[in-house]
C-alpha positions as CSV (number, residue, x, y, z in Angstrom):
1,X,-18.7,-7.8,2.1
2,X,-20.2,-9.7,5.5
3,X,-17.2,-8.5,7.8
4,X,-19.5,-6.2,10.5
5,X,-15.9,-4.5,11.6
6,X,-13.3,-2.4,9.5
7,X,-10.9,-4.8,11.3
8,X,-11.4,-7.3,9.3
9,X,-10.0,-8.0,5.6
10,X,-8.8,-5.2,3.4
11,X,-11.9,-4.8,1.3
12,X,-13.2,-1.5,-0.6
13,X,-15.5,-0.4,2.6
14,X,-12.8,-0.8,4.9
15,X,-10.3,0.7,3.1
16,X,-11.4,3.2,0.5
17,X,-12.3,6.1,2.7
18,X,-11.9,9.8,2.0
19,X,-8.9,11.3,3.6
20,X,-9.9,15.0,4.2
21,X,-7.1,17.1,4.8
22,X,-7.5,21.1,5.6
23,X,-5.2,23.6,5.9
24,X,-5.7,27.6,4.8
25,X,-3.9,29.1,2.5
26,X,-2.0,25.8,1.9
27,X,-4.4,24.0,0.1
28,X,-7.3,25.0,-2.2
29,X,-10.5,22.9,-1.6
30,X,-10.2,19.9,-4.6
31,X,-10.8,16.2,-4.8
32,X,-8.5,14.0,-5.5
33,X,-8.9,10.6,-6.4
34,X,-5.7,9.2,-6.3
35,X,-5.1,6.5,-3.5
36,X,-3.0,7.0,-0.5
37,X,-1.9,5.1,2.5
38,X,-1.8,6.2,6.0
39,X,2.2,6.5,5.7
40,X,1.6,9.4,2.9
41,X,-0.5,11.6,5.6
42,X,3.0,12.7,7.0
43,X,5.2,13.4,4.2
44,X,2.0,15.3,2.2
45,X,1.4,17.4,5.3
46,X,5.7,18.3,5.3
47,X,4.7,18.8,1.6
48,X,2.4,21.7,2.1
49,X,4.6,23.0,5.1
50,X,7.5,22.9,2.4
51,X,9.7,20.6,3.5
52,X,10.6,17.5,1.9
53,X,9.7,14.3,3.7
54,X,13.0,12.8,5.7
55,X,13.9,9.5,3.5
56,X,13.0,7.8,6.9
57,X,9.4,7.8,5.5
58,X,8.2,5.1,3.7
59,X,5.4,7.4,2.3
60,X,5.2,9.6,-0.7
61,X,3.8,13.3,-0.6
62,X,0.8,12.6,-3.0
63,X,-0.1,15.9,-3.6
64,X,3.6,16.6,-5.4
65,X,3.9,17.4,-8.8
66,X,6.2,14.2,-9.1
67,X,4.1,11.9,-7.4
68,X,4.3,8.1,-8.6
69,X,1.5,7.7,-11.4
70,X,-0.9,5.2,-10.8
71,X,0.1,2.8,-12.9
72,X,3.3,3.0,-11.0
73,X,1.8,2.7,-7.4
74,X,1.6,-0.4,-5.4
75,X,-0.4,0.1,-1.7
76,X,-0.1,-2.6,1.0
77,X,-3.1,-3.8,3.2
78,X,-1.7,-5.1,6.6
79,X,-4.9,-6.4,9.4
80,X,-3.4,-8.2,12.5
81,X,-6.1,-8.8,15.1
82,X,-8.0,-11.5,16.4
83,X,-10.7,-11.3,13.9
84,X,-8.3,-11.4,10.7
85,X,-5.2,-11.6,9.7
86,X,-4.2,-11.0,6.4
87,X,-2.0,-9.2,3.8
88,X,-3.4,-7.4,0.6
89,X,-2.0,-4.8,-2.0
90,X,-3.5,-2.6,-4.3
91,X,-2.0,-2.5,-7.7
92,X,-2.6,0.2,-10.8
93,X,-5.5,1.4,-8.9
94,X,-7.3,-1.9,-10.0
95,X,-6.1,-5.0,-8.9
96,X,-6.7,-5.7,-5.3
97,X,-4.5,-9.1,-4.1
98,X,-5.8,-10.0,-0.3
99,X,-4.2,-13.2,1.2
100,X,-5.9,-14.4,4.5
101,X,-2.7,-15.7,6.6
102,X,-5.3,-17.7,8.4
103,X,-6.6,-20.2,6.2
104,X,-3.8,-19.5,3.4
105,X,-6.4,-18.5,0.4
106,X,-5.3,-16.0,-2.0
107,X,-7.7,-13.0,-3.7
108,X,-7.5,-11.2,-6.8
109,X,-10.3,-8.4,-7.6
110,X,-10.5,-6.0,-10.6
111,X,-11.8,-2.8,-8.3
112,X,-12.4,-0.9,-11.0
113,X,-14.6,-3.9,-12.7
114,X,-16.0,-5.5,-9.7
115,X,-15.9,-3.0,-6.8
116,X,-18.3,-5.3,-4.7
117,X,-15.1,-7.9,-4.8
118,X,-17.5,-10.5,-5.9
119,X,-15.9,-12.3,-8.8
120,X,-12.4,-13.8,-7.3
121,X,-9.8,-14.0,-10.1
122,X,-6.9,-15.2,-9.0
123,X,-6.8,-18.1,-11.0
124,X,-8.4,-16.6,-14.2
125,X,-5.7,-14.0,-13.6
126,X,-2.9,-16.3,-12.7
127,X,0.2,-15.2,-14.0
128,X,-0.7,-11.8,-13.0
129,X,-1.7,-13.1,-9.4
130,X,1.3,-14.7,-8.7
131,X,3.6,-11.3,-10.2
132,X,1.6,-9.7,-7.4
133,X,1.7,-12.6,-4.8
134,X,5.7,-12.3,-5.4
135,X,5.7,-8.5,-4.5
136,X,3.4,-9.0,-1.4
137,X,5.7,-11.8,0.1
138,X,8.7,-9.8,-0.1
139,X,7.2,-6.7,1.0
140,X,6.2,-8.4,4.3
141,X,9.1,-10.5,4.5
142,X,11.1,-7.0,4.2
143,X,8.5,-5.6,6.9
144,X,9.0,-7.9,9.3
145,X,12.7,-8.4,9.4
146,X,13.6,-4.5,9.3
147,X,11.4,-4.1,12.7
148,X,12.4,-7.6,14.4
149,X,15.8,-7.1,14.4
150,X,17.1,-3.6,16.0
151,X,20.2,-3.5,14.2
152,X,18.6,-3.1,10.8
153,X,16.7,0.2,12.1
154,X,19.4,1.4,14.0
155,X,21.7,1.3,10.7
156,X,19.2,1.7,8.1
157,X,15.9,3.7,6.5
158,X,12.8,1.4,6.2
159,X,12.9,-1.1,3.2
160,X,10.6,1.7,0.6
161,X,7.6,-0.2,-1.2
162,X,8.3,-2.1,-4.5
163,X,8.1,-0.1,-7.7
164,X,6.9,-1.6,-11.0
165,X,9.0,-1.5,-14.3
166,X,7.8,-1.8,-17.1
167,X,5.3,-4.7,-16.9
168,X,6.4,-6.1,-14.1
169,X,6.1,-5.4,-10.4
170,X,9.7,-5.6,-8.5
171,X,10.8,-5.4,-5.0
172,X,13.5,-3.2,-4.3
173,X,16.0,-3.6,-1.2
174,X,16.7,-1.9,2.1
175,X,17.0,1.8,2.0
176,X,20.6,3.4,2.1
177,X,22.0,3.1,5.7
178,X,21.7,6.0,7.8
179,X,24.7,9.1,8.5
């Protein structure tokens, strides 16, 4: 997509690379081609340990039988470095939302349609767009306060990832405070 760097945006070559996980007698060999994000590497390696992930995690075990389904998934893109700096999430498997913090502009690509991320369709798209642009904000407002301020993690989980219902994708608060 131009960038020479996977630092830069969160676009299909940078971010839709095979994770390759081995482990004897854990795992038979198999491709999957649902997504994951590097927070679900943990709690899917406690998965085939057998233990369930500590609700510390902010990751899902994506090998489980009762994994999200994709339509119910939302991934977050985060690139903070001096080449870019921008926020993105992948939605349904499909719709990739990328907002370059930098010069404020605002993405919306239809992966499974476009997976070059040519056509932009964030304004064809808008109401959709700004459902997902809603979710993004508070995922990084949620982000960024919960590891700013130590009291939150002292006291609480992580904030988990918004869920969708029914049409619509929602944010969902805090996780419950810690014993």
């Amino acid at each position: 997509n131009g960038v020479v760097s996977h630092a830069g945006p969160p676009m299909e070559p940078a971010v839709r690379v095979a994770l390759v996980m081995h482990g004897p007698g854990l795992v038979q060999p198999a491709v999957e081609d649902y997504p994951v994000e590097l927070v679900d590497v943990t709690p899917t390696a406690l998965g085939l340990l057998g233990y369930d992930p500590h609700p510390n995690f902010q990751g899902i075990n994506v090998l489980s039988s009762q994994r999200p389904r994709l339509t119910d998934r939302v991934l977050f893109f985060h690139t903070e470095n001096p080449l870019c700096r921008s926020d993105g999430l992948l939605y349904q498997g499909r719709w990739k939302l990328i907002h370059d913090r930098v010069l404020n502009a605002w993405w919306l690509f239809d992966v499974l349609a476009d997976p070059g991320e040519t056509r932009n369709l964030y304004e064809q798209e808008r109401r959709l767009a700004q459902r997902l642009q809603t979710t993004l904000l508070q995922w990084r407002r949620q982000q960024l306060a919960y590891y700013h301020y130590p009291f939150y993690y002292l006291a609480n989980y992580p904030p988990p990832p918004p869920r969708v219902s029914g049409t619509n994708v929602v944010g969902r608060e805090h996780g419950k405070t810690q014993q």
